[in-house]
C-alpha positions as CSV (number, residue, x, y, z in Angstrom):
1,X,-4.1,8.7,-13.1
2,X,-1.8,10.3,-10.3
3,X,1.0,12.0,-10.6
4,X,3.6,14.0,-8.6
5,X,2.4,17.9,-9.4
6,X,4.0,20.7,-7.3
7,X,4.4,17.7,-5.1
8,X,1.3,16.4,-4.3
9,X,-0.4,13.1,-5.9
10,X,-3.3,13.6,-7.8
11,X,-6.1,11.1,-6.9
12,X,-7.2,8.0,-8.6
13,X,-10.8,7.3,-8.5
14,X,-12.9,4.3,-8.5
15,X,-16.8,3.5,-8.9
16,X,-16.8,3.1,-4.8
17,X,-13.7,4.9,-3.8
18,X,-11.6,7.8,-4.1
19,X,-7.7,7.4,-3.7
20,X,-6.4,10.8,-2.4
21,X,-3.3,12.8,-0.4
22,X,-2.8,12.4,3.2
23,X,-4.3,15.4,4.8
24,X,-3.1,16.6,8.4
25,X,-6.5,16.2,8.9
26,X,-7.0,12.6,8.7
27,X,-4.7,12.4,11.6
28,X,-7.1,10.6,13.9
29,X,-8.4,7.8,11.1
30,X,-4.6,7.0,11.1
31,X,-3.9,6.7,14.4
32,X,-7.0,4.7,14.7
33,X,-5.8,2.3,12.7
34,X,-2.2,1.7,13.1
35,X,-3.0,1.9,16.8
36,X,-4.8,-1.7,16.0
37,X,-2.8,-4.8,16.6
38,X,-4.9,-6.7,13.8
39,X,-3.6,-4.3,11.4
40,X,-0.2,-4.0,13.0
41,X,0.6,-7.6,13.2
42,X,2.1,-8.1,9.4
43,X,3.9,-4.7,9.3
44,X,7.4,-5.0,10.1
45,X,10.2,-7.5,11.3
46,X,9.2,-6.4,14.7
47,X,5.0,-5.1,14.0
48,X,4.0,-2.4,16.9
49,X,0.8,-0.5,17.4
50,X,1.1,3.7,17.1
51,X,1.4,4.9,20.8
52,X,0.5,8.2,20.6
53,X,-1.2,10.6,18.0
54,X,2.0,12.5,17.6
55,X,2.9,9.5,15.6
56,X,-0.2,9.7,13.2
57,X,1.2,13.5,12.4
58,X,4.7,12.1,11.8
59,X,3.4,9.2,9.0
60,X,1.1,11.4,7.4
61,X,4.0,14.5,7.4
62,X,6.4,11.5,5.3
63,X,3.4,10.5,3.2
64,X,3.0,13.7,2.0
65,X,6.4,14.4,1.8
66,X,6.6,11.5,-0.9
67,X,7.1,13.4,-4.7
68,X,7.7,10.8,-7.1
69,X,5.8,10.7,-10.3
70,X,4.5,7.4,-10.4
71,X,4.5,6.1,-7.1
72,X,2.8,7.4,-3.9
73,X,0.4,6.7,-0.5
74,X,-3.0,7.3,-0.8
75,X,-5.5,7.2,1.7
76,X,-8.6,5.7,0.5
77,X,-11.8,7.1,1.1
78,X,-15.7,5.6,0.2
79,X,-17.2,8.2,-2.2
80,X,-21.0,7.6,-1.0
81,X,-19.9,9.1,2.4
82,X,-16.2,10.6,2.4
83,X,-15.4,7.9,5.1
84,X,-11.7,6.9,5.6
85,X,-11.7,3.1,5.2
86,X,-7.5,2.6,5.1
87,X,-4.6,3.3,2.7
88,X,-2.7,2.0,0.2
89,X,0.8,2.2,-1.5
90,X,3.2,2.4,-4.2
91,X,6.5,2.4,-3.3
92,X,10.6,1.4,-4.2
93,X,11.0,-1.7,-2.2
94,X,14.0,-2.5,0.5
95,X,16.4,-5.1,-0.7
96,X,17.5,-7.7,2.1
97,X,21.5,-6.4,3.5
98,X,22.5,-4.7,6.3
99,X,21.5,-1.6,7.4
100,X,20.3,1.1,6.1
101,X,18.3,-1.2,3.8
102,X,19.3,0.0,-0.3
103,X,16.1,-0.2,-2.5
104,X,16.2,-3.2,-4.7
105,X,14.7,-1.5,-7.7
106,X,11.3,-3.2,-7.5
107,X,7.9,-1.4,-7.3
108,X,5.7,-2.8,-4.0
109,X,2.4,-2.6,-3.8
110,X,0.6,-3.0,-0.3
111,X,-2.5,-1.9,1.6
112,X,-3.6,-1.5,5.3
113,X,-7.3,-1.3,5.4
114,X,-9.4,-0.1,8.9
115,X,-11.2,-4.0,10.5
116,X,-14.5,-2.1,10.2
117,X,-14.0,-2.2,6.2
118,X,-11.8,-5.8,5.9
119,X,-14.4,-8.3,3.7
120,X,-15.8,-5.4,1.7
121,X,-13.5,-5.8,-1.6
122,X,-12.4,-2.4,-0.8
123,X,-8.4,-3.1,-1.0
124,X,-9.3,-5.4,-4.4
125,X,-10.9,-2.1,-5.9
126,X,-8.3,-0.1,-4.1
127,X,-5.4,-2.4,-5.5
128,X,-6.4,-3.0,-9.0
129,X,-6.8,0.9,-9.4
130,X,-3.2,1.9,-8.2
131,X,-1.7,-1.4,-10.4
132,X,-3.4,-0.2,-13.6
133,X,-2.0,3.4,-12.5
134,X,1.4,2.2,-12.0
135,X,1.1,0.0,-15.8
136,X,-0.1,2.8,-17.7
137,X,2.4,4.7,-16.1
138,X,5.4,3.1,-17.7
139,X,6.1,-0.2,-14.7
140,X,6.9,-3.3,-16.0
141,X,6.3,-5.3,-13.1
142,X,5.0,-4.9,-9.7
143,X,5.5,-7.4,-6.3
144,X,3.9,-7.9,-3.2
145,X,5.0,-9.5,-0.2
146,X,3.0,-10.9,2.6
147,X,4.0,-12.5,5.9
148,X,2.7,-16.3,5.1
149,X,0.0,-16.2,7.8
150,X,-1.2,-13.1,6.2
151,X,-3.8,-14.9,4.5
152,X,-6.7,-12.2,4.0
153,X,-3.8,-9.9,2.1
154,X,-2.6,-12.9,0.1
155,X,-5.8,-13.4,-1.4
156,X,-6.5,-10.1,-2.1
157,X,-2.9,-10.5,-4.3
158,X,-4.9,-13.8,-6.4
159,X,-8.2,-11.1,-7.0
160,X,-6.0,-8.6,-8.6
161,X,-4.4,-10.7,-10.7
162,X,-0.8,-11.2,-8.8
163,X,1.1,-14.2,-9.3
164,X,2.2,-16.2,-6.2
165,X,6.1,-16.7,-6.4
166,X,6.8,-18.6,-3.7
167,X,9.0,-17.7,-0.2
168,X,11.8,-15.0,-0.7
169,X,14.2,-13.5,1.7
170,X,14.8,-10.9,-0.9
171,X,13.3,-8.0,0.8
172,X,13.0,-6.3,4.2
173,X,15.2,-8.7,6.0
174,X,12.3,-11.4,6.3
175,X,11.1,-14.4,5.0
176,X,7.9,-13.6,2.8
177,X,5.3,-15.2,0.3
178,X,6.0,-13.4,-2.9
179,X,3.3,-12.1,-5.6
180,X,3.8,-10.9,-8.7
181,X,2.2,-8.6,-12.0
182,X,3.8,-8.2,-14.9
183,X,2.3,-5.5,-17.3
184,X,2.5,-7.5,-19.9
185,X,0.2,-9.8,-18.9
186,X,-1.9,-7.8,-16.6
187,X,-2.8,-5.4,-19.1
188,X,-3.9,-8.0,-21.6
């Protein structure tokens, strides 16, 4: 289970996978993959590719800077080789308003995953460990949202047990498919 301890998150392991900090390190994985438009294109109102490697340091600086104890960014890692196969998150979630965007109180999950590792069940694994993290830890319920063309990531939502919810303009400013776990039911 991970947990904010002198502000780092402890990792969460699975049988293929290790779920650990940001390192200032892992600087080039990131930029390698945020510099991707496949991976860009669903992030954001308005999705951009990284430009620069100063902007890998940057993300990795804020994702480290995250203390909360429940909730976090981890970067996922295979355990057979210590290869960098993408991230995923835990995080308060934007409500829809004018700017600065107010957190809405709900827990989102999400996941950004290198193209060399998409098809592998790696964000399934990666996903179901962080939502039994975040149950255990205390959450009652935990959303995704998806841009409806984001297909691969919606199914992903089905695999770990997510309900779909239909469109919502409840979050982020943008129209999204919403999924939905409630702990109650996902732990059972």
């Amino acid at each position: 289970m991970a947990s904010a301890q002198g502000g780092h998150v402890r990792p969460l392991a699975t049988d293929r996978l290790l779920l650990r900090m940001w390192e200032p390190t892992d600087a080039e994985f990131v930029y390698d993959l945020y510099s991707r438009w496949e991976v860009q294109r669903f992030i954001g109102l308005v999705p951009r590719v990284m430009e620069g490697r100063s902007e890998a340091d940057r993300l990795i600086e804020k994702c480290r800077g995250f203390h909360h104890p429940v909730q976090g960014f981890w970067a996922v890692e295979r355990v057979k080789d210590s290869q960098l196969v993408g991230t995923i998150l835990l995080k308060g979630i934007p409500a829809s308003g004018e700017a600065p965007l107010q957190l809405s109180g709900d827990t989102e999950i999400g996941w950004h995953f290198h193209p060399d590792y998409w098809g592998k069940g790696y964000a399934t694994e990666a996903a179901s460990a962080v939502l039994a993290h975040g149950f255990s830890a205390g959450l009652d319920r935990v959303i995704a949202i998806t841009s409806a063309a984001n297909t691969a990531s919606q199914s992903v939502c089905r695999r770990i047990g997510m309900k779909h919810q239909g469109v919502t303009k409840d979050y982020y400013n943008a129209m999204c498919e919403l999924y939905r776990a409630e702990a109650a039911s996902w732990l059972a």
